[in-house]
C-alpha positions as CSV (number, residue, x, y, z in Angstrom):
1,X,-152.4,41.7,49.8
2,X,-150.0,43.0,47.1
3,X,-148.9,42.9,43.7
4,X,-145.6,41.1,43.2
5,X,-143.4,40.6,40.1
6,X,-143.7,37.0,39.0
7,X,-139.7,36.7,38.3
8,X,-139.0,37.6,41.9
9,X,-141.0,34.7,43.1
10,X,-140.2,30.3,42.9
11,X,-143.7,31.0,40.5
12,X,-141.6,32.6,37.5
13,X,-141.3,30.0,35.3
14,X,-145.2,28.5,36.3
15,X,-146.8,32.0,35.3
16,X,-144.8,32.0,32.3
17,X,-146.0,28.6,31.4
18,X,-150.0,28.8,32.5
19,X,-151.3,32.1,32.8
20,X,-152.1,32.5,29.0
21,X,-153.2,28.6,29.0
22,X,-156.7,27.6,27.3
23,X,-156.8,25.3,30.7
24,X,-154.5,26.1,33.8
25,X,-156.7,24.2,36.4
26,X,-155.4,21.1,37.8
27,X,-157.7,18.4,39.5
28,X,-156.8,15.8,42.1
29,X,-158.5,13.3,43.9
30,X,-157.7,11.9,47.3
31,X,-159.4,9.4,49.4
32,X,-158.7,10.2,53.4
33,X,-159.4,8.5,56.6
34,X,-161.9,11.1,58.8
35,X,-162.2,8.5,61.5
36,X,-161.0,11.1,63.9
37,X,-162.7,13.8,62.8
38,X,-166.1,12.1,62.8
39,X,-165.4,11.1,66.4
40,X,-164.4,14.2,67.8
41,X,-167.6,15.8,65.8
42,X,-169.7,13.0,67.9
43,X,-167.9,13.6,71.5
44,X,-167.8,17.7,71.2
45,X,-171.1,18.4,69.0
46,X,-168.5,20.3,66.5
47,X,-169.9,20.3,62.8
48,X,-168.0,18.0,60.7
49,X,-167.7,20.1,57.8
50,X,-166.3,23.1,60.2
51,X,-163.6,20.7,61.6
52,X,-162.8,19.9,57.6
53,X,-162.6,22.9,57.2
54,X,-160.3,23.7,59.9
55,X,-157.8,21.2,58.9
56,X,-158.0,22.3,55.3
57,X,-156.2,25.7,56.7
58,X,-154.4,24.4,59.2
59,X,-152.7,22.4,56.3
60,X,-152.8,25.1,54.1
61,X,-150.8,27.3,56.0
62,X,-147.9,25.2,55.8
63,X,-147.5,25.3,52.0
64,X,-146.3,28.6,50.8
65,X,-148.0,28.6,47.5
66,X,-151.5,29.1,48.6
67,X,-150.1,32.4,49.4
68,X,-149.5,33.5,45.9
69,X,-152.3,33.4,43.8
70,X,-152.7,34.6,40.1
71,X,-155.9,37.6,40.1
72,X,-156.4,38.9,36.4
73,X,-152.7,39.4,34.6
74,X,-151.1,39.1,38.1
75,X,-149.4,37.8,40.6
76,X,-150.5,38.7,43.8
77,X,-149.2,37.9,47.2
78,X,-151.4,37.0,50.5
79,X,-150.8,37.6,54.2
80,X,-153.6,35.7,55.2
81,X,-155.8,32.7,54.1
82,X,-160.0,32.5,54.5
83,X,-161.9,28.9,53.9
84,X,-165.2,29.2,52.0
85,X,-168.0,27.2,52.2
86,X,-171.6,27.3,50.8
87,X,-174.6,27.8,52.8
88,X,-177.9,27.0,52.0
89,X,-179.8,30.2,52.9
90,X,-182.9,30.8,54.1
91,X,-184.9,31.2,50.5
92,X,-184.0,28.1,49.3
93,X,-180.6,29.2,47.2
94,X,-177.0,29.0,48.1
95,X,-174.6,31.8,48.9
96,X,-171.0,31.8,49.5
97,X,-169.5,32.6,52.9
98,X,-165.2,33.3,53.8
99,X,-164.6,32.6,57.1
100,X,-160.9,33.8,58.3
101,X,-159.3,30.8,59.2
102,X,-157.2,30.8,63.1
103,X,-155.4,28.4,64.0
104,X,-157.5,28.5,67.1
105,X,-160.2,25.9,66.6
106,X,-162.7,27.5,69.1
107,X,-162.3,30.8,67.5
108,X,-162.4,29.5,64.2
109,X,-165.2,27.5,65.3
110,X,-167.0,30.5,66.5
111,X,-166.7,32.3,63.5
112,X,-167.6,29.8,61.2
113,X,-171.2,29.4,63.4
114,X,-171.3,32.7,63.1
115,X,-170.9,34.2,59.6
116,X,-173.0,31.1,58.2
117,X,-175.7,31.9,60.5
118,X,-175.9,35.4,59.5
119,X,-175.6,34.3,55.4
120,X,-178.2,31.9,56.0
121,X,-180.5,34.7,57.2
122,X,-179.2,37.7,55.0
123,X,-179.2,35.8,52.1
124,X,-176.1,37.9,51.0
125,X,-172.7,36.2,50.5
126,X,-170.2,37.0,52.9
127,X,-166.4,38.1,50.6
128,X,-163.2,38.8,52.2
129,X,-161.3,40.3,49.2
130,X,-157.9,40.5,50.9
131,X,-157.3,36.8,51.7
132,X,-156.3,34.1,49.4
133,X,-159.9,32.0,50.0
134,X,-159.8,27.9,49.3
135,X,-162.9,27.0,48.2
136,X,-165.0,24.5,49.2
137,X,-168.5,23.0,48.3
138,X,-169.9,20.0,49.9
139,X,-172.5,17.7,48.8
140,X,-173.2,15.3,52.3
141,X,-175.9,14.0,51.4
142,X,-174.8,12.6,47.9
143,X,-172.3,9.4,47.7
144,X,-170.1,10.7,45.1
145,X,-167.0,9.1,43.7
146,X,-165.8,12.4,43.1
147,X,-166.2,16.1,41.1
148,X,-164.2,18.2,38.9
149,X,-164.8,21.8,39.4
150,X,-165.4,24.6,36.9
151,X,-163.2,26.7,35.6
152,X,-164.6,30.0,34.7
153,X,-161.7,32.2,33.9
154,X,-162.6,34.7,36.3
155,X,-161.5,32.9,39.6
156,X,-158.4,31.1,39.9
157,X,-158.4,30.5,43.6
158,X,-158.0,26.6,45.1
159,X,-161.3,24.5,45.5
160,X,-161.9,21.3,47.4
161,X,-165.1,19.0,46.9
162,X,-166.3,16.3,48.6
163,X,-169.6,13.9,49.0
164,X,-170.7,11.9,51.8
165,X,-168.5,9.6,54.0
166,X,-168.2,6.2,54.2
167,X,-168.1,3.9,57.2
168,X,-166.1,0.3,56.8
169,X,-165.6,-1.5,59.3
170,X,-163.3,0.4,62.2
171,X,-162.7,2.9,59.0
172,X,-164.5,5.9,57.9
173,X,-163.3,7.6,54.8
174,X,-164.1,10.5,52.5
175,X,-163.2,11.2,48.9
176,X,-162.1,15.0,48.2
177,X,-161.3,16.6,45.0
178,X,-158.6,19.5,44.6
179,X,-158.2,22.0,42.2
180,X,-155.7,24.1,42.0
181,X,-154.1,26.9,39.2
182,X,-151.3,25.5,37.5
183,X,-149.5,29.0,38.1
184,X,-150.2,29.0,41.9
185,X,-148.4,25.4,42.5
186,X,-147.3,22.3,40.9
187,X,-148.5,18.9,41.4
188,X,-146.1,18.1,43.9
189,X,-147.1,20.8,45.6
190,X,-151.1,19.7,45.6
191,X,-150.0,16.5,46.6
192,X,-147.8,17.3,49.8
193,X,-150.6,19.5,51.0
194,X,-153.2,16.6,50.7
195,X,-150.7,14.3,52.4
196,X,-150.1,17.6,55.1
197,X,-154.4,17.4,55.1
198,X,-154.3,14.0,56.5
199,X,-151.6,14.1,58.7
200,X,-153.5,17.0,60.5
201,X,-157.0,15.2,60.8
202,X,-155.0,12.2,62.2
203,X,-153.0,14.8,65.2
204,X,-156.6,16.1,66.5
205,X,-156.9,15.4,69.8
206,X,-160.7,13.6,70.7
């Protein structure tokens, strides 16, 4: 990671515009078709939150925004990206855990069993300070329609909710929410990587 001067990047005008706004989070809302990936979770015994998470990088990775991301006052630029999800730990509380995302499902796989294991039991979040890190928080067991995430002023990084899915029919769907800094990307740019998101969970192979 690295500290880049905002007029040298496509974000120029964007950090201009939003970094001193009372407001720079934008929310959207999606509703995708996770047939395939509740399938393969079923024939492999994958977690279906780990294989959401999975795409979520895999289409990350393809947009080059999620690799600048305003910390602070700046601009800084990313050479790697991390998903994060929220455990439930072994007291009862939540605690936050980055996994590095691979392209490599098994390795990401493993790593995700891994580090939210060893959260669960430690109790102690798990950071990785030099990736850009898309958060995520997932509520399973809840039918939601969907959430707006908080803005605290202190975090500016990308964040994805979602509730439980829903079977119809030969269908199962699931409602996510994105947020995203104004200054990081532009709407079209939110929306290409939600249609990107989809278009990977319908190429897994089951």
């Amino acid at each position: 990671m690295k500290e880049v001067n905002p007029q040298e990047t496509t974000r120029a005008y964007a950090f201009e515009m939003w970094m001193k706004a009372p407001m720079p989070m934008v929310t959207f809302f999606k509703t995708l078709n996770v047939s395939r990936l509740v399938r393969l979770s079923r024939k492999r015994g994958l977690k279906f939150n780990m294989l959401m998470c999975w795409c979520i990088g895999r289409a990350a990775n393809q947009v080059k925004e999620f690799y600048l991301l305003p910390v602070g006052d700046k601009l800084i630029q990313y050479d790697r990206i991390a998903i994060n999800t929220i455990v439930a730990n072994k007291e009862g509380e939540v605690s936050s855990c980055d996994i590095p995302f691979s392209e490599d499902l098994p390795t990401f796989n493993t790593n995700y069993l891994r580090l939210t294991c060893q959260v669960t039991e430690s109790c102690e979040n798990h950071d990785l300070p030099d990736s850009m890190v898309i958060g995520t928080s997932v509520l399973a067991q809840f039918d939601i329609d969907g959430a707006v995430g908080m803005y605290s002023g202190i975090f500016n990084n990308p964040f994805m909710i979602w509730g439980k899915y829903r079977r119809r029919w030969f269908k199962t769907t699931l409602t996510v929410s994105f947020q995203f800094h104004h200054t990081q990307m532009d709407g079209a740019h939110a929306a290409n990587f939600l249609d990107i998101l989809q278009k990977e969970i319908d190429s897994l192979r089951i």
